[in-house]
C-alpha positions, 0 to 999 in steps of 0.5 A: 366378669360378663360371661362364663368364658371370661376369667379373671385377671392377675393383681395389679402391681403396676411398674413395681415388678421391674424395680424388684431388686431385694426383699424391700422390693418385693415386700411392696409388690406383696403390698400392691398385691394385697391392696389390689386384691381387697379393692377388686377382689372378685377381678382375680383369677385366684381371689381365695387362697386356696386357688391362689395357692393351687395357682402358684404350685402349679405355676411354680411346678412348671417354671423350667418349661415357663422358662425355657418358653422365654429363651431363659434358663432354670436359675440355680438360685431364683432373684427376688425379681423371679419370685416378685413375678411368679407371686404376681402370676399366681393371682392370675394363672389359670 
């Protein structure tokens, strides 16, 4: 980071998070995730786990108003795609 207004990113998960279809597929995007973390870890937002989890209540505290920002709606049961996508953001939400 460069300055004191430039915040980190979130992991990189490359195409995976539009091949999430089951618990396999999201095993990887964790891969990708970890991999990405211990190659660029201060690149992260939330590079510890403590914000990392700060982040992802928050981000999952607030999915209905995330959703409804989409057009979408609350699922009653979330997909494996869902979760892949709120994992992925948590690393960088600020």
């Amino acid at each position: 980071m460069t300055n004191q207004w430039q915040t980190g990113r979130p992991a990189n998960a490359g195409d995976l998070l539009d091949q999430v279809h089951d618990h396999r597929d999201l095993a990887r995007v964790l891969e990708a995730m970890r991999a990405d973390l211990l190659d660029h870890p201060h690149e992260w937002e939330n590079h510890t786990l403590e914000r990392y989890l700060d982040a992802l209540a928050a981000i999952i505290g607030s999915l209905d108003s995330l959703l409804a920002n989409r057009g979408e709606n609350l699922p009653e049961q979330p997909t494996w795609a869902l979760i892949a996508e709120l994992l992925v953001a948590a690393s960088g939400y600020e």
